[in-house]
Structure formats: structure tokens, C-alpha cells
C-alpha positions in Angstrom: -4.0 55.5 52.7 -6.3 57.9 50.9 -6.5 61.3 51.7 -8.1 62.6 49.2 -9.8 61.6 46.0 -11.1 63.8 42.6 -11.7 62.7 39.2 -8.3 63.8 38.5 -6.4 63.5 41.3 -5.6 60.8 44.7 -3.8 62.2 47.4 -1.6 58.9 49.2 -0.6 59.7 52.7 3.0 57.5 53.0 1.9 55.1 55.9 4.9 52.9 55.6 7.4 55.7 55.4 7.1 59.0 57.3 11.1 60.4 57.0 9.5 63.9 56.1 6.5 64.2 58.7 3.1 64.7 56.3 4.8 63.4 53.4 2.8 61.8 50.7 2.2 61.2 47.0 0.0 62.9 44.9 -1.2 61.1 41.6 -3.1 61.4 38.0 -4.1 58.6 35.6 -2.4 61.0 32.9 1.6 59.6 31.4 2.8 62.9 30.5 2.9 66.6 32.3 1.6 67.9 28.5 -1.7 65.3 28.7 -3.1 67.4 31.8 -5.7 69.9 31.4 -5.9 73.4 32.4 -8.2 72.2 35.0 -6.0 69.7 36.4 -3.7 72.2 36.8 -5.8 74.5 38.6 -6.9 71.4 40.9 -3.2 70.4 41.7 -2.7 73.7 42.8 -5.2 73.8 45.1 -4.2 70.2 46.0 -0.2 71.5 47.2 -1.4 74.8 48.8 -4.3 72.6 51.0 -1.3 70.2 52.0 0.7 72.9 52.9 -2.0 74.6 55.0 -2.5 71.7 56.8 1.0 70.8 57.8 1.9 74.2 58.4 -1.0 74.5 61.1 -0.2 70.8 62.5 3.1 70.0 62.4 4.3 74.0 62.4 6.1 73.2 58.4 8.9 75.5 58.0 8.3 74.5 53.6 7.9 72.3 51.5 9.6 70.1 48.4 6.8 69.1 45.5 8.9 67.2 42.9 7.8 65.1 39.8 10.1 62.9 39.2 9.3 60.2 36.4 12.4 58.5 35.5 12.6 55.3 37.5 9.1 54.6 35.3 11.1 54.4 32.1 14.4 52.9 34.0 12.7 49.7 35.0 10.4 49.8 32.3 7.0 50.9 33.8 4.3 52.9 32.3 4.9 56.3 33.2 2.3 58.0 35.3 2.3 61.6 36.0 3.0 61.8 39.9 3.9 64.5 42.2 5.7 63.7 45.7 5.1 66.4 48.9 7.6 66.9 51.1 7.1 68.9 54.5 10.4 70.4 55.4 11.5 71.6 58.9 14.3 74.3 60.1 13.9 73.3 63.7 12.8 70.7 65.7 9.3 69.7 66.4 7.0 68.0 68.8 5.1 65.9 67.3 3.2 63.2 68.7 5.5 63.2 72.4 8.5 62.7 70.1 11.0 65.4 68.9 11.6 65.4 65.3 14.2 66.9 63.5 15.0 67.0 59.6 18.5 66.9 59.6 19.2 67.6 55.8 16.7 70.8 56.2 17.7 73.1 53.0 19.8 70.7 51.4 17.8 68.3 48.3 16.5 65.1 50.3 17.3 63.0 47.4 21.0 62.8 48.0 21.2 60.8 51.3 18.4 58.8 49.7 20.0 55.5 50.0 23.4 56.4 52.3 23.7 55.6 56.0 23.3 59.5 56.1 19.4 59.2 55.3 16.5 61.1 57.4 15.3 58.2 60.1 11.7 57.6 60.4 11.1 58.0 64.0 7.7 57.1 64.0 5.5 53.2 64.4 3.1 52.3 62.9 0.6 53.0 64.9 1.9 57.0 65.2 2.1 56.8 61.3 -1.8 56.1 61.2 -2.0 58.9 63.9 -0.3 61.7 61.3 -3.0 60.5 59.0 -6.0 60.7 61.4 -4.7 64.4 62.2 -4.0 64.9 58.3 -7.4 63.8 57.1 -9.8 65.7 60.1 -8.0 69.0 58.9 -7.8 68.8 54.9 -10.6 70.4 53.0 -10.0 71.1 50.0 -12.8 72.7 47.6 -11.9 73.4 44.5 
């Protein structure tokens, strides 16, 4: 689902998976990090500190994990994209929707329980999912 949308940049709230409560995926047309402009750059800044403002006002964010990770792309023999992913991080638990949520790998890299029994449970159905969003998308505004 779309957050947000520029010439250079779509903002993808993750509506099937919320492990990391705001996470999302933030994308350009571009196949290399080199191939964006200064002005991309400027516009993906603006893009991660508007994400952060938001989940730091909603969901109280303790910080946040903004990785770029193109290597699957090249494993399995896609055309690489350049693509960022946002992950709200949390030091304590939070309220969020009548449920309490905790990120139980808080300070430690997310990636490593990725696929163990160990990984961060997404509490939430569909329906809250879509609910996140709603709450996401009435407080972004992003003007660059």
C-alpha cells in the first residue's frame, strides 16, 4: 500500500508483514546507489526523517534501521533496483492498537533471527495492519 509517491521515490507500507510496527519499503526506478542524483538524495532524506517523525509521534519509536540491501537481486538473478527498507525499533513495550508490543531483538541487527524460530512475531491482523496504515498515511507530509 502506497504511502507516498514522487517522481523519484514510492514509499510501500508492509501490509502483509508488520514484525517492526511502521515498517515499510522505500523504492527508486534507479539499479545502482551511483545512478541517483543529488536531488534524490536530498529527497530520500527528507523521505527517512518524515518516517521517523511520524512513528516517533505515533507509535512513541525508540529508532530506527534504514538498510539497502541489494544482494538477493543478483542471487536469484533479478534486476537490481535501488531500495531502502525502514525499520521502526523499540526499547520498551508499546501500546499500540489495544495490544502490547514488544521488539524483542531491540539493539541487536534484525536480520539475524530472520528465518529462526527466534524471529520478531507479527502480532497484528489484517485488519489492525490496514489500521497502522490509516494512522501512517493521515500523519505523513512530507514537502520537499
Amino acid at each position: 500500500m502506497k504511502l507516498y509517491e514522487s517522481n523519484n521515490w514510492t514509499i510501500e507500507f508492509y501490509e502483509n508483514c508488520q514484525e517492526f510496527v511502521g515498517q515499510c519499503g522505500i523504492y527508486s526506478s534507479k539499479k545502482s546507489l551511483s545512478d541517483l542524483t543529488s536531488e534524490e538524495w536530498v529527497e530520500l532524506g527528507a523521505i527517512e526523517k518524515e518516517l521517523e517523525r511520524v512513528c516517533k509521534k505515533i507509535f512513541d519509536t525508540t529508532m530506527f534501521n534504514f538498510t539497502c540491501l541489494m544482494n538477493n537481486a543478483y542471487r536469484d538473478e533479478e534486476t537490481p533496483f535501488v531500495h531502502f527498507h525502514f525499520f521502526p525499533r523499540y526499547k520498551k513495550k508499546v501500546n499500540i492498537l489495544g495490544k502490547n508490543y514488544e521488539d524483542v531483538h531491540f539493539g541487536f541487527n534484525f536480520w539475524k533471527w530472520a528465518n529462526t524460530e527466534e524471529r520478531q512475531k507479527d502480532i497484528f491482523t489484517q485488519e489492525e495492519r490496514l489500521k497502522i496504515f490509516e494512522m501512517m498515511k493521515q500523519e505523513f507530509n512530507l514537502e520537499v
